[in-house]
SELODREN-149614 format. One record per atom (N, C-alpha, C): y, x negated, z; residue in one letter. Coordinates in steps of 0.05 Angstrom, whole numbers, plus 32768, in hexadecimal, padded with zeros to 4 digits. Atoms other than C-alpha are relative to their C-alpha. Layout:
residues N
YXZA;...
END
This chain:
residues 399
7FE87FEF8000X;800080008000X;80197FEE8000X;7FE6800F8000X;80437FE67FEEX;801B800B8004X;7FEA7FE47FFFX;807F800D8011X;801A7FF17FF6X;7FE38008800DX;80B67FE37FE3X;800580187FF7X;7FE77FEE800EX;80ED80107FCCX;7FFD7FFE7FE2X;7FF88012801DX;80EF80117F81X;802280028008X;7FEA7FFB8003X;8137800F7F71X;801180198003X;7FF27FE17FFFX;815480517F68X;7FF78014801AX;800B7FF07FE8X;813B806B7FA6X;80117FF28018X;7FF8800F7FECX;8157802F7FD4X;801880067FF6X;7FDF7FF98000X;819980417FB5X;800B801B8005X;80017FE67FF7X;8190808B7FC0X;800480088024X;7FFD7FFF7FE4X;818680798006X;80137FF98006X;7FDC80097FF8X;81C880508013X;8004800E7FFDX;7FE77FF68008X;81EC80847FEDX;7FF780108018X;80087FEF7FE8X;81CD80B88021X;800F7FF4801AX;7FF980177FE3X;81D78088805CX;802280078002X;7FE57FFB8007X;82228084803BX;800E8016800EX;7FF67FDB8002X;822E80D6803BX;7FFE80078021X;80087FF87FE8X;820F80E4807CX;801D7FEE800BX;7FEF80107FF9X;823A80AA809CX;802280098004X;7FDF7FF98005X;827780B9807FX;800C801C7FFEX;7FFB7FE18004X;827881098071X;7FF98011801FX;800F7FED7FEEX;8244812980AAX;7FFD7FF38018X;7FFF800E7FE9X;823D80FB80E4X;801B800D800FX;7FEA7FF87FF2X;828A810080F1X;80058023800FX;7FF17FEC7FF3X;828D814C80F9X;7FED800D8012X;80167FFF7FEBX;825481468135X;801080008018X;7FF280027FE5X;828E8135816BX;801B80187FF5X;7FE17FE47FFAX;82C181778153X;7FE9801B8005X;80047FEF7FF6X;82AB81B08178X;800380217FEEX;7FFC7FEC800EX;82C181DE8141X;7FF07FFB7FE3X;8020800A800DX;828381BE8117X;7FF080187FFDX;801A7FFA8003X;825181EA8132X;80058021800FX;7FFB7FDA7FFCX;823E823A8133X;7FF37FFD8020X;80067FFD7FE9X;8224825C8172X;7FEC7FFB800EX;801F800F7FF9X;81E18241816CX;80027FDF8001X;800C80107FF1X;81EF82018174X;80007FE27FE5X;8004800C8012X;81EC81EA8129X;80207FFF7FEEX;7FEA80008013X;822281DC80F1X;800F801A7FF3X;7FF27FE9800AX;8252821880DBX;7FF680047FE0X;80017FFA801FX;8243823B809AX;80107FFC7FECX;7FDD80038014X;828C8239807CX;7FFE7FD97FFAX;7FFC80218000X;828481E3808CX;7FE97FF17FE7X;80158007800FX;824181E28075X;7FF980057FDEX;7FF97FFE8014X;824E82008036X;80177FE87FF2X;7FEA80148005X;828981D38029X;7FED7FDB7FF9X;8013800E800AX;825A81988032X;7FEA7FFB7FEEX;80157FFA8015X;822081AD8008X;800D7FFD7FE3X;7FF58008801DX;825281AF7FCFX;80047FE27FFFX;7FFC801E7FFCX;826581647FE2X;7FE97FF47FF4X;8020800E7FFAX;821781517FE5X;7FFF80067FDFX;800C7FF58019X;820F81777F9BX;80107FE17FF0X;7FF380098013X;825081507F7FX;7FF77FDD8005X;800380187FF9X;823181107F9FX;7FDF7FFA7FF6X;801B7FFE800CX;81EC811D7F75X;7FEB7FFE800FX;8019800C7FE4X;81C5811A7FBBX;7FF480238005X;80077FDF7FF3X;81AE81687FB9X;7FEB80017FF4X;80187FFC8008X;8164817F7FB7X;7FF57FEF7FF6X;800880198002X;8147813B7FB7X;7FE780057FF3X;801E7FF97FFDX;810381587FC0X;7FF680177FE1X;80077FEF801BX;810281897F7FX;80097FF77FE8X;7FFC80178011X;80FB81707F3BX;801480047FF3X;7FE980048010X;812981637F09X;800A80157FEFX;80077FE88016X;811B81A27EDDX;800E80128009X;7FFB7FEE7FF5X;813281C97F12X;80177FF4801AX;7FE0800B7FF5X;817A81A37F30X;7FF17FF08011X;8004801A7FEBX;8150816F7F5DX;80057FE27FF3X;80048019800CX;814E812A7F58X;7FDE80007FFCX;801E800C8008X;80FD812B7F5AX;7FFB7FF1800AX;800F80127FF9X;80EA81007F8AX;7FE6800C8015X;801B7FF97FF1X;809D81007FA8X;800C7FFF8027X;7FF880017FEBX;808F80FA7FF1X;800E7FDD800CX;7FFC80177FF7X;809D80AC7FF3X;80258000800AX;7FD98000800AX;80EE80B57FD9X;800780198018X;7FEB7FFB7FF0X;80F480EB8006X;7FFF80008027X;800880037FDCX;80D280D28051X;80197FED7FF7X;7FF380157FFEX;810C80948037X;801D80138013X;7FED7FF17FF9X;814380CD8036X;800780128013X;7FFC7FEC7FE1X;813781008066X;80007FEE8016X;7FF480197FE6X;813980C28097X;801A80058005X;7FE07FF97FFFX;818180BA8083X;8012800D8004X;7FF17FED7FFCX;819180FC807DX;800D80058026X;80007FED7FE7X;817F810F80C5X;80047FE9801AX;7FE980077FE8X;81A980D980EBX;801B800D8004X;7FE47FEE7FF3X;81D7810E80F0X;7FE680208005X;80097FEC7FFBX;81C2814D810EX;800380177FF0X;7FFB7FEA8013X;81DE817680DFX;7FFA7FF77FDBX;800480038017X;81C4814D80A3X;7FE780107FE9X;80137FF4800FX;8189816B8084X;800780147FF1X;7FFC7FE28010X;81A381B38076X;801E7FF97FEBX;7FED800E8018X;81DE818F804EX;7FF47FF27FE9X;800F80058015X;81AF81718024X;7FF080177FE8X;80157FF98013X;818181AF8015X;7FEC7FEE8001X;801D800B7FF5X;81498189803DX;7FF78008801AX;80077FF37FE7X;814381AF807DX;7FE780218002X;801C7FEF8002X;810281D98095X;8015801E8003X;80227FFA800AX;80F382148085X;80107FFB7FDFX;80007FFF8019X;8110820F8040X;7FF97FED7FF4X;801080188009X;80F581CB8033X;7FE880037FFCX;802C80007FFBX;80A881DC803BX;800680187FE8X;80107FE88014X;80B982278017X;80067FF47FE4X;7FFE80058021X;80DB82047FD7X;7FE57FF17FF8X;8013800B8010X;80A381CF7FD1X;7FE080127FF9X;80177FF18001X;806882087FDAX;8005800F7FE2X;7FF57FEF800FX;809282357FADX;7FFF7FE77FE1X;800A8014801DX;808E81F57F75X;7FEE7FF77FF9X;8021800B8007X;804A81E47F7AX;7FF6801E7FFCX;801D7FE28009X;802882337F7DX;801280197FEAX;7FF07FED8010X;806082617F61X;7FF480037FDBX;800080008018X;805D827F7F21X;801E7FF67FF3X;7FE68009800CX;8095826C7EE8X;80168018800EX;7FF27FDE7FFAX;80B282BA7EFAX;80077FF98018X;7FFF80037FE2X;80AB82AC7F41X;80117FDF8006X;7FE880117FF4X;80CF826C7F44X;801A80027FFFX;7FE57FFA8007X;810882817F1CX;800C80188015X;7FF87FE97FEFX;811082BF7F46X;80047FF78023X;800680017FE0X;80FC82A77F93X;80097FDA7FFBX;800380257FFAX;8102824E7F85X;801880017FFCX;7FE7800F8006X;813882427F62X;801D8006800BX;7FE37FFC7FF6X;8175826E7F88X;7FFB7FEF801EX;7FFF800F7FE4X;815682437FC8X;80087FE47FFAX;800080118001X;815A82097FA9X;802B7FF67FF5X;7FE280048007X;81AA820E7F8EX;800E800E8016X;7FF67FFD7FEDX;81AF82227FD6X;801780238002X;7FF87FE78002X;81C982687FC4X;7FF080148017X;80137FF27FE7X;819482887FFDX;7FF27FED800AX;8011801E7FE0X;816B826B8038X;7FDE80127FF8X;80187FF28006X;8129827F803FX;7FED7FFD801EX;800E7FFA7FECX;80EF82898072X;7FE57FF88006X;80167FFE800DX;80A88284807AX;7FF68010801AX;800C7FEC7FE3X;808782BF80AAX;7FE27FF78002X;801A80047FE8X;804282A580C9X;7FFD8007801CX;801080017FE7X;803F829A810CX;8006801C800FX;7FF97FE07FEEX;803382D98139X;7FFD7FF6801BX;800180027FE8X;802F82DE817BX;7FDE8009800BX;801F7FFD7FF7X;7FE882E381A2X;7FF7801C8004X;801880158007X;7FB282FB8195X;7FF77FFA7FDDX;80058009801EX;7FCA82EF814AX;80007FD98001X;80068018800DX;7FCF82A9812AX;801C7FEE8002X;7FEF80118000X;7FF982718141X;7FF57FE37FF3X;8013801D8013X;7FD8821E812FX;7FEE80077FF2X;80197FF78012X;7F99824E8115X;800D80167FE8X;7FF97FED8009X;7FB7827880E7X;7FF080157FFCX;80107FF38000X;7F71828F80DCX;7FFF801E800FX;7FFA7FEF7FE4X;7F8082B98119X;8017801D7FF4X;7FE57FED8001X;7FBC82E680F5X;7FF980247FF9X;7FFB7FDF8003X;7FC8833080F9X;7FFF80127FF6X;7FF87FED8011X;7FED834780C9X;7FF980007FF0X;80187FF38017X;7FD1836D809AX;8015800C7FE2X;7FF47FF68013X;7FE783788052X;7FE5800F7FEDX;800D7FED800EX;7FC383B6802FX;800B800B7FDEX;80018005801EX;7FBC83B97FE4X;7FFC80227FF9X;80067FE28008X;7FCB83FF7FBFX;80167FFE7FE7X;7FF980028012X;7FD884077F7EX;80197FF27FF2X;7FEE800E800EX;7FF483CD7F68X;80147FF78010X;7FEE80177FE3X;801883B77FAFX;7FFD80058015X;800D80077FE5X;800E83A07FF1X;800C8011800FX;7FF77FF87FECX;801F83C4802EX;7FFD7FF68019X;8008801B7FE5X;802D83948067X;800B80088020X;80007FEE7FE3X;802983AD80B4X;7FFA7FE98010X;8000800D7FEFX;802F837F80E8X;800A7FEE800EX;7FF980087FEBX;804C8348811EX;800D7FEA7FFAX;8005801D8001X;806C83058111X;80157FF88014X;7FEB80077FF0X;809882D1813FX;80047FE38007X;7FF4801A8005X;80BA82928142X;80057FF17FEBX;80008000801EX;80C6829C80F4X;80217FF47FF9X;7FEB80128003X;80FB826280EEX;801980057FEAX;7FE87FFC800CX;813B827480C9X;8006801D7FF8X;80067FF18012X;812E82BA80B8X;801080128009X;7FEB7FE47FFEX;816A82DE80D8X;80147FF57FEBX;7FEC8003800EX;819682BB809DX;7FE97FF97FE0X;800F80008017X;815E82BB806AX;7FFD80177FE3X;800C7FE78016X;815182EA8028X;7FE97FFF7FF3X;801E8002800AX;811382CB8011X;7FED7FF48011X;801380087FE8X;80D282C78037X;7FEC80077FF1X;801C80108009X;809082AD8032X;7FED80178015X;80107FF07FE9X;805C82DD805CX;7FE77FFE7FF7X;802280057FFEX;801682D08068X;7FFA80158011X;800D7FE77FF5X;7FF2830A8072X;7FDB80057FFCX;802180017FFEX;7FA1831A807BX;7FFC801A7FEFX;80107FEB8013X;7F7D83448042X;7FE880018004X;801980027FFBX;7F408357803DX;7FF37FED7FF2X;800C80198007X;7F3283178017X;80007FE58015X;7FFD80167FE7X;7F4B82EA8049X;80247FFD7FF9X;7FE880058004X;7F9582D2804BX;800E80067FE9X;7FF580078018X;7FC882DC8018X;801E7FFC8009X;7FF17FFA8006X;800B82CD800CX;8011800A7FF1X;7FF97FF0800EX;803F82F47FFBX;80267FF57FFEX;7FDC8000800DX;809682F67FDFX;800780158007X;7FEA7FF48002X;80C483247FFDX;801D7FFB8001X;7FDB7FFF7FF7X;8112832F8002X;800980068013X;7FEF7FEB7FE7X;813E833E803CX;8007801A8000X;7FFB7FE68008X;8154837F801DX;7FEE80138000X;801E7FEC8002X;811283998018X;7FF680168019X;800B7FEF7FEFX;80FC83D58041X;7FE77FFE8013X;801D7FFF7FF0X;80C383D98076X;7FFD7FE88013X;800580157FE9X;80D4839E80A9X;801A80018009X;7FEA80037FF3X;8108838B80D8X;7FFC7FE88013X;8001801A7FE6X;811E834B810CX;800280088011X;7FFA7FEE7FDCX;810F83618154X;80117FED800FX;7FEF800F7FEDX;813683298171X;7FFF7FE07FF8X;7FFC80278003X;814A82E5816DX;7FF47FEE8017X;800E80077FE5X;812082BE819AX;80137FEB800BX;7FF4801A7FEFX;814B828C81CAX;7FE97FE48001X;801580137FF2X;812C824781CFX;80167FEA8010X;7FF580107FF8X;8144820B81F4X;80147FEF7FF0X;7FF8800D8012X;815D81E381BCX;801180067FF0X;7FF27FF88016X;818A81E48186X;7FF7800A7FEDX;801A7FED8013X;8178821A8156X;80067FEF7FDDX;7FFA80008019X;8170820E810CX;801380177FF0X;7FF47FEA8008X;8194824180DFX;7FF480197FFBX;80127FED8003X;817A828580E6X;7FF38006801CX;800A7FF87FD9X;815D827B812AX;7FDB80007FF9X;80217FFD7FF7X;810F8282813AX;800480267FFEX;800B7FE47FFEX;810082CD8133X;7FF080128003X;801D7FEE8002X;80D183088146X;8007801A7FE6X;7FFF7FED800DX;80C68330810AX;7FE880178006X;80157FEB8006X;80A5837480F8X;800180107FF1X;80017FF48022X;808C839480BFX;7FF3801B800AX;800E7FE38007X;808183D980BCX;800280157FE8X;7FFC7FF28017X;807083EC8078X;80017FED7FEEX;7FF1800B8011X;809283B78050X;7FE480057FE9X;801480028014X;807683BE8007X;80087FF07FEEX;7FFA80168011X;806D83837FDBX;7FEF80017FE4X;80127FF78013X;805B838A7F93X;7FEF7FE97FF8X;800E800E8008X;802583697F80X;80057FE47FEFX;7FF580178005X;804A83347F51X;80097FF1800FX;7FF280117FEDX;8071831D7F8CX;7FEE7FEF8016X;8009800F7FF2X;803283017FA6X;7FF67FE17FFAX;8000801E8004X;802682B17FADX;7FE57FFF7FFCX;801A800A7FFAX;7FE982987F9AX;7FE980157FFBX;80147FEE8008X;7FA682BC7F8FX;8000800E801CX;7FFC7FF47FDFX;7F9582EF7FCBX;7FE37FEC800AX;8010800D7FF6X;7F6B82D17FF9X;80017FEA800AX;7FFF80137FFAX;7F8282887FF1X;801E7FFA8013X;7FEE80057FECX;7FC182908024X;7FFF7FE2800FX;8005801A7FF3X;7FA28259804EX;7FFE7FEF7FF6X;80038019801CX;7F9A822E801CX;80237FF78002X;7FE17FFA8004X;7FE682368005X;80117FF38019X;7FFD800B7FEEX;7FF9822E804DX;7FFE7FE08009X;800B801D7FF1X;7FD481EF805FX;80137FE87FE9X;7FF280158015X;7FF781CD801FX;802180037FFFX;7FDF80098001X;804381E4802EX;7FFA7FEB8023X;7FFB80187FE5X;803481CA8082X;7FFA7FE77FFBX;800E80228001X;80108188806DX;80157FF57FF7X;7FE580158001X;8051816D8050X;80158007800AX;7FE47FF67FF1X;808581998078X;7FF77FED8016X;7FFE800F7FDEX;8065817C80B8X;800D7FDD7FFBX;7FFA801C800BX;807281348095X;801A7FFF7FF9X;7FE580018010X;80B581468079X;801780098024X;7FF77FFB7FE0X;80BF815B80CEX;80087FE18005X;7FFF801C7FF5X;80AC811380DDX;80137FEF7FFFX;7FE580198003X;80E180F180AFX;801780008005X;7FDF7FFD7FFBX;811B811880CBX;7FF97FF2801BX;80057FFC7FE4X;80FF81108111X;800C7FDE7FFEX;7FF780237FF9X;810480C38101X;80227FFA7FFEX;7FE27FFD800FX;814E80C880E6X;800A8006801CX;7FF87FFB7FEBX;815B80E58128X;7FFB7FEE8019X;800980137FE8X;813E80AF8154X;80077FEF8000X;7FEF8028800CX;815B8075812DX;801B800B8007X;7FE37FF57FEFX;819E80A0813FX;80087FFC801EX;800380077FD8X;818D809B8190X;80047FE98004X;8006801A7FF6X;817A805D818BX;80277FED7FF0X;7FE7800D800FX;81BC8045815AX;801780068019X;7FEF7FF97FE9X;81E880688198X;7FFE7FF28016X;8001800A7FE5X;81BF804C81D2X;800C7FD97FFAX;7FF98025800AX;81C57FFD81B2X;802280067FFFX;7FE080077FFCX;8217800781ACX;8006800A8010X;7FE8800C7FE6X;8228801A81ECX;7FF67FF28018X;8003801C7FEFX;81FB7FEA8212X;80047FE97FF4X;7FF780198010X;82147FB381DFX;8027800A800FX;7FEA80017FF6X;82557FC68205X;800D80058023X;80057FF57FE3X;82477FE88249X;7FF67FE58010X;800C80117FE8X;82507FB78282X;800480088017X;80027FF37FE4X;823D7FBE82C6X;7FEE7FE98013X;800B80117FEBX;82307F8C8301X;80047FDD7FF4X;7FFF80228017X;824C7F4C82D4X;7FF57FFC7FE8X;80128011801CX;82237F57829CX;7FFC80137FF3X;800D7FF28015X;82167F7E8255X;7FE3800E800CX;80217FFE7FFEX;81E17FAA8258X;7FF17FFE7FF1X;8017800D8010X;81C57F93821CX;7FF87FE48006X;8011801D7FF8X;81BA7F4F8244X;7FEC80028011X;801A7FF47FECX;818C7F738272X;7FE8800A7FF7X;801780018009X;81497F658267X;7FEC80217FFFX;800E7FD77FF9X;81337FB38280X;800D800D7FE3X;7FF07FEB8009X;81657FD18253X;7FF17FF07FDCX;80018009800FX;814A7F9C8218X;7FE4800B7FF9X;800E7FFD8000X;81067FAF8226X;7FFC80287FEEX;80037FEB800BX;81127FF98218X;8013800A7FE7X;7FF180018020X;813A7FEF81DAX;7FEC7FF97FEBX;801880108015X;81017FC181BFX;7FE780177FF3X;80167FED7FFEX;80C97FF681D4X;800780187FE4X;80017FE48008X;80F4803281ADX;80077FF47FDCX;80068007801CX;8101800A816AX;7FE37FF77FFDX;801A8002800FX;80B47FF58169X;7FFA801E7FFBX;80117FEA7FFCX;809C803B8173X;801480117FE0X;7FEB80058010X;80D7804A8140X;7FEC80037FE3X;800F8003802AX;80BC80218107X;7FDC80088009X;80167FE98004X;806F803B8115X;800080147FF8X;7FF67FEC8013X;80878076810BX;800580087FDBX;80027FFA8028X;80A5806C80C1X;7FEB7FF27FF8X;801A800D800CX;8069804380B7X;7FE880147FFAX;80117FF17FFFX;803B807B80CBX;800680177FEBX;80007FE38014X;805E80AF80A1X;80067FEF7FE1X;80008004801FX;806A80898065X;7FDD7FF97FEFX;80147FFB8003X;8027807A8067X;7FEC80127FEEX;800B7FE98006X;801580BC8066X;8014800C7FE5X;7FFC7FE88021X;804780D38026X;7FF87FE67FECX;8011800E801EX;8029808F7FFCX;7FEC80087FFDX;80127FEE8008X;7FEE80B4800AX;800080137FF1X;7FFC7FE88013X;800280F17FF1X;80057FFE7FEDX;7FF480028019X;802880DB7FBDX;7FEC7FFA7FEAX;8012800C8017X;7FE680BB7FA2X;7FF4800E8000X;801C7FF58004X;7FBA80EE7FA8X;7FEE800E8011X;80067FF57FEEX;7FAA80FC7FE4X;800580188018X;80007FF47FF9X;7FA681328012X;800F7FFD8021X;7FF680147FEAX;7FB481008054X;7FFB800F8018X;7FF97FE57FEAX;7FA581418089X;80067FE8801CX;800780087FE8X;7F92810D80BDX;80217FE77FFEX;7FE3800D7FFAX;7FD280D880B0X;8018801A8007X;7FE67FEB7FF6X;8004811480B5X;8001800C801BX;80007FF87FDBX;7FE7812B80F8X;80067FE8800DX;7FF380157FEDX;7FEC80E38117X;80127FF67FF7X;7FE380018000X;802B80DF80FCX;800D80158011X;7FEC7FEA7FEEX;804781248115X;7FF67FFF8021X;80017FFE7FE2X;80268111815EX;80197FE38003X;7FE8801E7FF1X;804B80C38160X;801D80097FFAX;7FDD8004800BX;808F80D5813AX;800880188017X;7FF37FE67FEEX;809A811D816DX;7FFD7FF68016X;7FFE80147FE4X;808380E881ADX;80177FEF7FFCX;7FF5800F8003X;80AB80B8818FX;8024800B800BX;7FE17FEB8005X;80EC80E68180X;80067FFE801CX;7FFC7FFF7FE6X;80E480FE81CCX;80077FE98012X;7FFB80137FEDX;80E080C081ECX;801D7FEA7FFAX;7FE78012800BX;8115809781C3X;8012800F800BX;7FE77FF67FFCX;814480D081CFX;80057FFF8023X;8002800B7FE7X;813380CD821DX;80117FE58008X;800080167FFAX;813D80868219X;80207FFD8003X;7FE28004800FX;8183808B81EFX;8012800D801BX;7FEA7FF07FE5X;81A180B6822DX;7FF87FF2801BX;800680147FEBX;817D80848267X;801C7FF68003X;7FF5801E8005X;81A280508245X;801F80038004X;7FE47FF38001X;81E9807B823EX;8007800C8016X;7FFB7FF97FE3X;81E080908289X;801180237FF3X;7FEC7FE47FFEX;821880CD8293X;8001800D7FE5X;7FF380018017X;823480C48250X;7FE980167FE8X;80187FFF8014X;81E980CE822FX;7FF680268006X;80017FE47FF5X;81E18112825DX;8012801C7FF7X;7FEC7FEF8004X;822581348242X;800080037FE7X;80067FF38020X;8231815C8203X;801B7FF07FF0X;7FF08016800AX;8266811E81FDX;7FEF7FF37FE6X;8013801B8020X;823480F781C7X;7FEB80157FFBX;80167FED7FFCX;81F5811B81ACX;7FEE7FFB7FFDX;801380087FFDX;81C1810081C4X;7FF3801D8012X;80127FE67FEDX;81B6814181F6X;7FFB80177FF0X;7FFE7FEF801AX;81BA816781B3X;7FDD7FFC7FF3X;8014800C8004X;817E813E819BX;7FEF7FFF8015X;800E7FF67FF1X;815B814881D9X;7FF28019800AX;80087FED8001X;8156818881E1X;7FF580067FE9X;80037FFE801AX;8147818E819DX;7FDB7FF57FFBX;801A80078009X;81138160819EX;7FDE8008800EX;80137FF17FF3X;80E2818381CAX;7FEC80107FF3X;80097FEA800FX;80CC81B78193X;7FEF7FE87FF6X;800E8015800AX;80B581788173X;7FE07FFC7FF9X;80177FFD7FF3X;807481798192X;7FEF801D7FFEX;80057FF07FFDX;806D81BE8189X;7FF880147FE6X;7FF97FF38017X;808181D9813FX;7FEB7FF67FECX;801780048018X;804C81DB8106X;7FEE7FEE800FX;8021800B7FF2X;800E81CB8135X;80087FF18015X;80047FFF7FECX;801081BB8177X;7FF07FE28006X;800A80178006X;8005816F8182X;7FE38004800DX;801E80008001X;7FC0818081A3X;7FF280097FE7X;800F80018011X;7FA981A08166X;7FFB7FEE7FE8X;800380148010X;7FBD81688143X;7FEC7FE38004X;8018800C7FFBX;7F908140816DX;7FE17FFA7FFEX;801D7FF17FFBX;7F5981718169X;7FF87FF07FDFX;800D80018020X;7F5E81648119X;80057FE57FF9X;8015801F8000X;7F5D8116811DX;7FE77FF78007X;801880047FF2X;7F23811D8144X;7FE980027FE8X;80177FF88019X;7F0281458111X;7FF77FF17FECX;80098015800DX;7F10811380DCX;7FF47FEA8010X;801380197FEFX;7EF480DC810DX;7FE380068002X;80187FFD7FFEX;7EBA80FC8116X;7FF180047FE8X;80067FF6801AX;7EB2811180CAX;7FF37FE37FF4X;80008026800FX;7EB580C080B4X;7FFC7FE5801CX;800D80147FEFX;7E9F809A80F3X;80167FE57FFDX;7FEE801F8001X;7EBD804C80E6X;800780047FEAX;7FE97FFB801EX;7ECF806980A1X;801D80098002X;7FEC7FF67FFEX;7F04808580BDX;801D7FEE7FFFX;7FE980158002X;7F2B804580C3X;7FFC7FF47FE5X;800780078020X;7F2F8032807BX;801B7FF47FF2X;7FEF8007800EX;7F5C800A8048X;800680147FE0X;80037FEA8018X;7F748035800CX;800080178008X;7FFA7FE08007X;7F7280807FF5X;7FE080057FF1X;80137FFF8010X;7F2A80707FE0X;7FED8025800DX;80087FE67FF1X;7F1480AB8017X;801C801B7FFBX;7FF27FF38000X;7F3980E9800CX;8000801D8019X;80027FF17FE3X;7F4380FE8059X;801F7FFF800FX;
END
């Protein structure tokens, strides 16, 4: 494996690095930045997104055919790094979940009809979008297997009845993704916000800073979807599924890192200035020690996830690199950001810098698209599947 840059990618990244830096970083310390959740204003964020377009850095991740630049997963674990040393960088790009995972599902399974209709107004950022799975118990959260809701087939369209919740963006969304149980087995399906037969019961509160849209409990009673508007064959839902999380959880990792190299870029300049008792505290061997510790864990991190998208990129499926990536990079995140506010004492605690932004934040980490135990459970699996094969050079195994 060779993680050199070609060219046009390492300059893609500066220019990113650049934008972020100079445009989005700064409007992290004005107070009139961010809506009531917590995140960037819509009127601002708009305003930027045009910037990002006129600066040719928009929809990295979708191809060329269709206003991206086209880059695989390698070009964009480089960028979404960059992006997401600012807290508010990703959704300025048109690289933030959930519309990141629904465009790339929506360009790999969609039909031509169905991209133009549901891909392409997500992708020129004209609408947000959604993806309804997870329900609440005793439907289908890490198992989806487990889900509820039921969509019933009658002449020529579905009728979908049932529960969902913690459905990430979907009080500012118009297009949504819904996995529903047939009597074949899973399918997915395309509706609109406008559409009849569901409603948002509430915005769920969490600890953290919300994304746009919020976490949501939906419910469908009725909604009818016509049969064209469904993804994929019926049945293969899970399928569909498993191929937008396997690179959303990975495309999690590379912001997560973007945000840790941020903690850590904060905690190093103000103990390279903070003295106390005669002396720097970057001359103190304690304070050196836990600087050292959070850049190794750091670069493992992009090691582990780039890993995992040269895999992909070649061919591979990688299930088991993406899980022990999304367990180190969401430990990592947590503890670096811990560390970054140790190191910043008072300073690191107050909604003065935002490192306690990034803390709270990073908690979900651990929690969002599988549950770092299940991610354990399914390294295990492969370990037990390939014995000492499991440690291997190459893409010659496809695990």
């Amino acid at each position: 494996m060779d993680f050199t840059l070609p060219v046009y990618i390492e300059t893609l990244r500066l220019k990113t690095r650049d934008f972020v830096d100079q445009y989005i970083i700064p409007l992290e310390s004005d107070i009139l930045s961010y809506d009531k959740h917590e995140n960037i204003k819509e009127d601002l964020l708009n305003q930027i997104r045009l910037d990002v377009k006129a600066a040719g850095l928009w929809s990295p991740q979708m191809p060329t055919s269709r206003s991206g630049l086209g880059l695989g997963p390698i070009g964009m674990s480089v960028l979404y790094e960059e992006m997401n040393r600012s807290i508010f960088g990703p959704v300025c790009f048109n690289c933030a979940a959930p519309d990141d995972g629904n465009m790339y599902i929506l360009n790999k399974i969609g039909t031509e009809e169905q991209k133009v209709k549901w891909l392409d107004p997500i992708i020129n950022g004209d609408v947000r979008s959604s993806l309804a799975m997870t329900e609440p118990a005793p439907g289908g959260g890490s198992d989806p297997s487990m889900i509820k809701t039921e969509a019933v087939y009658s002449n020529g369209k579905w009728i979908i009845n049932g529960l969902k919740w913690y459905i990430t963006g979907a009080a500012v969304a118009s297009h949504f993704i819904l996995l529903a149980k047939t009597k074949d087995g899973l399918t997915a399906f395309l509706y609109h916000k406008d559409q009849p037969g569901w409603n948002i019961k509430r915005r769920i509160p969490i600890m953290g800073p919300e994304e746009h849209g919020g976490h949501c409990e939906i419910e469908y009673n009725g909604l009818v979807i016509p049969d064209e508007n469904r993804l994929g064959e019926v049945g293969k839902g899970l399928k569909i599924v498993q191929i937008r999380l396997g690179l959303a959880r990975l495309t999690h990792c590379m912001r997560w890192i973007g945000l840790s190299k941020r903690c850590l870029e904060i905690a190093l300049d103000y103990v390279s200035t903070r003295e106390g008792f005669g002396i720097k505290l970057s001359d103190r061997e304690s304070v050196q020690i836990k600087l050292g510790k959070s850049a190794m864990d750091i670069d493992i991190s992009r090691l582990l996830v780039m890993r995992a998208a040269w895999k992909i990129e070649h061919g591979s499926k990688s299930r088991q690199d993406v899980s022990m990536a999304k367990i180190y990079v969401a430990d990592t995140l947590n503890n670096v950001s811990d560390t970054a506010i140790q190191l910043n004492g008072a300073k690191g605690y107050s909604k003065d810098i935002i490192l306690e932004w990034i803390y709270r934040y990073a908690r979900q980490a651990k929690l969002v698209d599988g549950a770092s135990e299940v991610h354990q459970m399914i390294i295990n699996r492969f370990f037990n599947n390939y014995k000492t094969d499991f440690w291997h050079w190459g893409i010659g195994h496809d695990i």
